[in-house]
N, C-alpha and C positions, 0 to 999 in steps of 0.2 A: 620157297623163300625161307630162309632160317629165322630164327625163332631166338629174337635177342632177350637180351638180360640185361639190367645196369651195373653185372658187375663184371661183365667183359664187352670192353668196347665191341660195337656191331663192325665197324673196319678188321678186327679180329676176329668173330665169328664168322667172317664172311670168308677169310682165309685160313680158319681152323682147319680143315683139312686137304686144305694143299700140300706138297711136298716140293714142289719147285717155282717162286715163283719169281719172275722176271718186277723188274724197277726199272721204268723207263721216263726219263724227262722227256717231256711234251713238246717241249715251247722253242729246245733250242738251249744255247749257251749253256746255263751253268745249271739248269734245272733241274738232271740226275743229282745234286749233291741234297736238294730237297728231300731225297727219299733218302739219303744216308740213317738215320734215325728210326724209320721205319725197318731197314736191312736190317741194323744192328739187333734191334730187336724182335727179328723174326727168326735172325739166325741165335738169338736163344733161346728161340721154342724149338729147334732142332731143324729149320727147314734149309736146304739149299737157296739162296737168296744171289741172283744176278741184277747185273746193272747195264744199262742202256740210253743210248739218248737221243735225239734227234741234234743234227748236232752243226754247228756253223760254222764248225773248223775246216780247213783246204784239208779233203778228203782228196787229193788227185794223186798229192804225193807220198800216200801212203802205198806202202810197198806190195803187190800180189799175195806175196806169203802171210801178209796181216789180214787178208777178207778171209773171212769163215767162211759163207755163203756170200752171192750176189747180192751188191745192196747192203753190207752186214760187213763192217771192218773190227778185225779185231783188237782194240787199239790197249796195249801196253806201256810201263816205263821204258819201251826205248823208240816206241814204234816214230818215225822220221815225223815230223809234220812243223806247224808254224812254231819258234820259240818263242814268240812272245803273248802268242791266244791258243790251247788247245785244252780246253776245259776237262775234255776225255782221259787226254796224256796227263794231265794230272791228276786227278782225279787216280788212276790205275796207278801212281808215283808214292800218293799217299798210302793206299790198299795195300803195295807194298811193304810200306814201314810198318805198317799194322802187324805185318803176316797172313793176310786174305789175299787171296787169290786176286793179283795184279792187272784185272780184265776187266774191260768197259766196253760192251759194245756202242759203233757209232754208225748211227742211219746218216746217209749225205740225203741235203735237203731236196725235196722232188717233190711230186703230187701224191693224190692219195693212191694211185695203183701199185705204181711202183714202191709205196713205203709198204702196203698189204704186203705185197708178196715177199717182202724182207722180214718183215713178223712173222711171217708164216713161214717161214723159213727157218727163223731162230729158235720161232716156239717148238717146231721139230724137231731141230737139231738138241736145243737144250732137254726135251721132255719137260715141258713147264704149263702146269697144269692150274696157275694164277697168273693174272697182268696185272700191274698196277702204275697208268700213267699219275706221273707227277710234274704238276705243275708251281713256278714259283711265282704266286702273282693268282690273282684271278679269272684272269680274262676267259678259261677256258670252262665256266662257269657262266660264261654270257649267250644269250640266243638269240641273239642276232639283233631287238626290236629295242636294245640298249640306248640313252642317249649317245654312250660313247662304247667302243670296242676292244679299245685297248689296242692290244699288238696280237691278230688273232689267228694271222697267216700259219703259223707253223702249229699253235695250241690243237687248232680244228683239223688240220693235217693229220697230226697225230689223234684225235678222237675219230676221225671219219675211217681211218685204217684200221683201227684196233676195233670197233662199232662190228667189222666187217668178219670179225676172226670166226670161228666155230669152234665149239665143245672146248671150251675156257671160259675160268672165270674173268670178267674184267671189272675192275675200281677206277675209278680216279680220286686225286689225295691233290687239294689246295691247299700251300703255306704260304704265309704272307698277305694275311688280307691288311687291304690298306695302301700296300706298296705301289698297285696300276694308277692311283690318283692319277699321278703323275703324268701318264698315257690318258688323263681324260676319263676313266671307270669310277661311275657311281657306285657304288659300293650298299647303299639304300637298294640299288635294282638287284646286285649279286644277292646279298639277303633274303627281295621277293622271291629271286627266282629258286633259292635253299629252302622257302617254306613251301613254295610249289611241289617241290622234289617232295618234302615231307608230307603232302598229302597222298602220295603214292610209293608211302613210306619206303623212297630213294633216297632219301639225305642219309646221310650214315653216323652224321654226329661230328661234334668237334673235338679235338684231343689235344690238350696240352703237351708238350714236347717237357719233361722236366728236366730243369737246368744240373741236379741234382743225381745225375742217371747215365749211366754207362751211353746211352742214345745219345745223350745233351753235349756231354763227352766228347763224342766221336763227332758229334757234328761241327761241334766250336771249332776241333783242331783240324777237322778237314776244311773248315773255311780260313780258317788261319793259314795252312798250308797255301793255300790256293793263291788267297792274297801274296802271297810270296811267290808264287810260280808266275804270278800274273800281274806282275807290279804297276803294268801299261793299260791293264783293261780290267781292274778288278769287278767284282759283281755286286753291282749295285744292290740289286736284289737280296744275296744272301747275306753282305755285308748290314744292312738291317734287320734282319731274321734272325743275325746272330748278336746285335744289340739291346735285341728284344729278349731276347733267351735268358741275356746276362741281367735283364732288369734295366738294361736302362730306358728314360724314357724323353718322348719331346721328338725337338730338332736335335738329332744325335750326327754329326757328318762324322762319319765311319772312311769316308773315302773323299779325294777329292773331287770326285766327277758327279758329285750331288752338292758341289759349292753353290752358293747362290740360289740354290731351293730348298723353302720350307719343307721340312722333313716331319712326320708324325710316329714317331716309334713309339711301338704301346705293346704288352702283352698279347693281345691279339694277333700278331704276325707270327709268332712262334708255336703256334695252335694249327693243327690240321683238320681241314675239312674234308672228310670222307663223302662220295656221292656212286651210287650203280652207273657203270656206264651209259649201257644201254639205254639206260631211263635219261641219264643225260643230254645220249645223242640225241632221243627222237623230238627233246625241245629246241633242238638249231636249228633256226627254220630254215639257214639255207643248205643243210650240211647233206643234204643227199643232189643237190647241184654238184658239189663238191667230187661226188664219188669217179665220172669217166676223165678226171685232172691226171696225165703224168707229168708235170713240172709245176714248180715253186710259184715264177710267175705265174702260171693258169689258177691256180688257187688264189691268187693276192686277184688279180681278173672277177672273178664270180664275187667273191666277197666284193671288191669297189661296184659293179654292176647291182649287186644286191640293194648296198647302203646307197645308191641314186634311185634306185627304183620302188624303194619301200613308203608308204605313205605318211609316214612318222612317226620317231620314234619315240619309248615310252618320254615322258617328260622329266628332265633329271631334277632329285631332290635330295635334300640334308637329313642325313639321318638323327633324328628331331632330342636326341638326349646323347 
């Protein structure tokens, strides 16, 4: 275990000596562009920094010559897919304009065997000797005994696979606390279950995103592009991550497909929660059910089977100030 300090984040000491390491969105949709601010800033301590996602985009039409490996598309600004939802395609659009390297890997959604052995495949191929899933939203932060779970099918997908890797390091990185309300997440239980982690000094600490920062930067304008690529299906999620970043606060509607719901934008969304994998996986009580799943539905199966069969859960409460 390394041996932190308070004058370098433990999320950076923890990948101080990596030299390749892979950003992966957890949950789906738009949640690679969470770790945009982490990249930026790892690729100015000189490392090789990729990106990846688990990903909800029609992965059928994409063309042979775009899969790297099986399992593992290589999605680019041209590569064919839906025009009006492909989070990746953009995402590799904006990369572009930057001048970074125009590549987004995209996991199609499946169980956890079949997502393994597409990590394990990538992590090969690239030589990447750190992982760090990234989640937008909480949920993959919950262990199972929650009042409520949020949206957890694809979070734990991705935890149960990456859990599974060898001789790598692995993170996970929460942005956006706050934003699962909405999906029913106590946020009071996310918190217990961050002090839990810290008594097995797993929590890694929280990090402000500074608005003020080349990271902050690149993040605002990669959601701002996105919004524009994505004018039919923007992201709820990052579209408050990046109104919190700018200071603002309250009911902020940033989009209109959060019309009609109270909204809480506060500095705390723009903050990232560092946690060891590992140590996070072995608190999901169901997540090793999880592991003989090859399909999407069979995952969403054991979790529903779980949440009927569990005796009750913890009882939800208001975080008291």
């Amino acid at each position: 275990m390394s041996s932190y300090h308070l004058a370098e984040p433990p999320l950076f000491t923890r990948l101080r000596d990596a030299s390749h390491v892979l950003i992966a969105g957890a949950g789906g949709g738009f949640d690679v562009y969470g770790g945009l601010p982490l990249a930026v800033a790892l690729e100015g301590l000189g490392k090789k920094v990729y990106l990846a996602n688990l990903s909800f985009s029609d992965l059928r039409r994409t063309p042979l010559e775009d899969w790297l490996v099986p399992g593992v598309a290589a999605v680019n600004p041209e590569t064919v897919g839906n025009d009006d939802y492909f989070p990746e395609r953009s995402l590799a659009r904006w990369l572009a304009i930057t001048g970074r390297e125009p590549v987004v890997y995209a996991f199609p959604k499946s169980g956890v065997r079949p997502l393994r052995a597409a990590y394990t495949a990538l992590v090969e191929q690239l030589d990447v000797d750190a992982l760090v899933l990234v989640d937008g939203g909480t949920d993959i932060l919950l262990r199972g005994d929650e009042a409520g779970l949020g949206t957890p099918q694809e979070d734990m997908t991705s935890l149960a696979a990456v859990a599974g890797l060898d001789n790598i390091a692995c993170l996970v990185v929460s942005v956006g606390f706050g934003v699962d309300a909405y999906h029913g997440v106590c946020h009071a239980h996310v918190l217990e279950n961050l002090a839990a982690l810290q008594r097995q000094n797993a929590f890694l600490g929280a990090l402000s995103i500074p608005l003020d920062s080349p990271e902050g930067a690149a993040y605002l304008a990669a959601v701002v592009h996105s919004l524009a690529e994505t004018p039919l299906r923007p992201s709820i999620v990052h579209s408050q991550i990046a109104s919190a970043l700018r200071g603002e606060f309250g009911d902020v509607q940033a989009t209109d497909r959060t019309r009609g719901t109270e909204l809480f934008v506060n500095p705390l969304m723009a903050m990232y929660l560092a946690v060891d994998l590992p140590a996070l996986a072995r608190t999901v009580e169901y997540l090793p059910l999880l592991e003989p799943t090859d399909h999407a539905y069979q995952v969403a199966q054991v979790i529903e089977a779980h949440l009927t069969s569990r005796s009750g859960p913890r009882p939800s409460r208001l975080i008291p100030h």
